[in-house]
N, C-alpha and C positions, 0 to 999 in steps of 0.2 A: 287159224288157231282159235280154239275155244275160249270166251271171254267171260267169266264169271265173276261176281262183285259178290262179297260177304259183306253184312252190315251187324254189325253186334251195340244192342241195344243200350237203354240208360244204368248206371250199375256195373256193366260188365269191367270193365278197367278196375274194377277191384276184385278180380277172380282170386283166389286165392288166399285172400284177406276176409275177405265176405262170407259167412257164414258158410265155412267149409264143411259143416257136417251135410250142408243141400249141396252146396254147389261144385265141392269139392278141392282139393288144393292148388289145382294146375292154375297154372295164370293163365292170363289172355293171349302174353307173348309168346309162352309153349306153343298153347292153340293156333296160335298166327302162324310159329314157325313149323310147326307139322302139314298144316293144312297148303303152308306154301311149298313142303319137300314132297307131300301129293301130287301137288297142283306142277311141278316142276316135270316130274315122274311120267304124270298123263300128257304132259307136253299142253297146259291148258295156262291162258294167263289171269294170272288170279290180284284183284284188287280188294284190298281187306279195308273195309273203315268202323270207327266206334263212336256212335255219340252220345250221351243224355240227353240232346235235344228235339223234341218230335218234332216242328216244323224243318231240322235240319235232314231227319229222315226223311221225311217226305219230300224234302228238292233233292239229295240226292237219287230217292225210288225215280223221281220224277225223270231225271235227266239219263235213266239208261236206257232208254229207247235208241235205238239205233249204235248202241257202246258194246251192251254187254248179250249174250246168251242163256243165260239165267242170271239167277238172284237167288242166294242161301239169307236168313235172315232169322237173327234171334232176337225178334223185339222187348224180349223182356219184360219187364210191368205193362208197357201198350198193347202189349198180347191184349189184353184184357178193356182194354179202354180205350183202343185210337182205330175210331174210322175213319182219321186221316191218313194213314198209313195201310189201312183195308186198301184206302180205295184208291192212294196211291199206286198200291200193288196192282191190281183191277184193271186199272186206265193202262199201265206202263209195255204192258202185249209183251211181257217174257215170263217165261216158268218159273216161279219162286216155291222154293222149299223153306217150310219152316223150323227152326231147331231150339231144341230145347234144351239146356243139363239136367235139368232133374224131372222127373215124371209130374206135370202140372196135374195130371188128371188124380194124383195121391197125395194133392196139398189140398191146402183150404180151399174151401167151396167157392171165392169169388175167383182162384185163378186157375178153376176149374173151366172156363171158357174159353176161348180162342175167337176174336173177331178175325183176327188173321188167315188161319185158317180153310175158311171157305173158300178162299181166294189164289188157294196155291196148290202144289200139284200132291204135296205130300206134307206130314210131316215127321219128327224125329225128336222123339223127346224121352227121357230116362237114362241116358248111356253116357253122362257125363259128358267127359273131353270129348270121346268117341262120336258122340254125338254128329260133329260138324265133319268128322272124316267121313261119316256114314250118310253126310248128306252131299260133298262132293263125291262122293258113289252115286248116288243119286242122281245127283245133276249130269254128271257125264252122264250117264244109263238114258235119263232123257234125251240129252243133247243128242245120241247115236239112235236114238225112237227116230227123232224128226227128220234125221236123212233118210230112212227108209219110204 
């Protein structure tokens, strides 16, 4: 069975609350519970985690070597500022997809960057909730590349 880990960044726990004219009204729980009636659907098993804290992101990127077969990941504000979590992504040898709710590239100019990015196989950013469904699309699509 396919093993994928979602990590939703600092902030996210107030989806819904938080500036819903960007981020939009869904909570986190929604997103958790879609993404896990996906994840059920493809017959994949999916572990969903949330933190505010970058050193806690980076021991969790850290310890899924040999756990999981990809990594979805919306680091949120570190998009922009943690090349701890770059490089945690980098060292950890699985496919990581990056996601986004709302289009970074049509916000302010400093979260117009992505360190994250470069380090991962795709990203997914503008489509809201959709977002994270359309990146377990993703992720499977990879995961079926590799057994060929």
């Amino acid at each position: 069975m396919k093993k994928i880990l979602v990590i939703h960044g600092p902030n996210l726990d107030l989806l819904g609350k938080r500036e819903p004219g960007i981020y939009g009204k869904t909570t986190l729980d929604a997103i958790n519970k879609q993404l896990k009636n996906l994840a059920k659907k493809a017959k994949i098993a999916l572990t969903i985690v949330q933190s505010n804290h970058e050193g806690e992101i980076v021991d969790i990127i850290g310890d899924t070597k040999n756990k999981y077969n990809a990594l979805i990941i919306n680091p949120a504000a570190y998009t922009h500022t943690s090349v701890a979590i770059r490089d945690a992504i980098a060292a950890c040898g699985i496919k990581a997809i990056e996601v986004h709710l709302s289009n970074i590239y049509a916000r302010e100019e400093f979260r117009q960057t992505s360190l994250i990015a470069p380090v991962c196989c795709g990203q997914i950013s503008g489509f809201g909730a959709d977002s994270y469904s359309m990146a377990l699309t993703a992720a499977q699509s990879l995961l079926n590349q590799k057994k060929k």
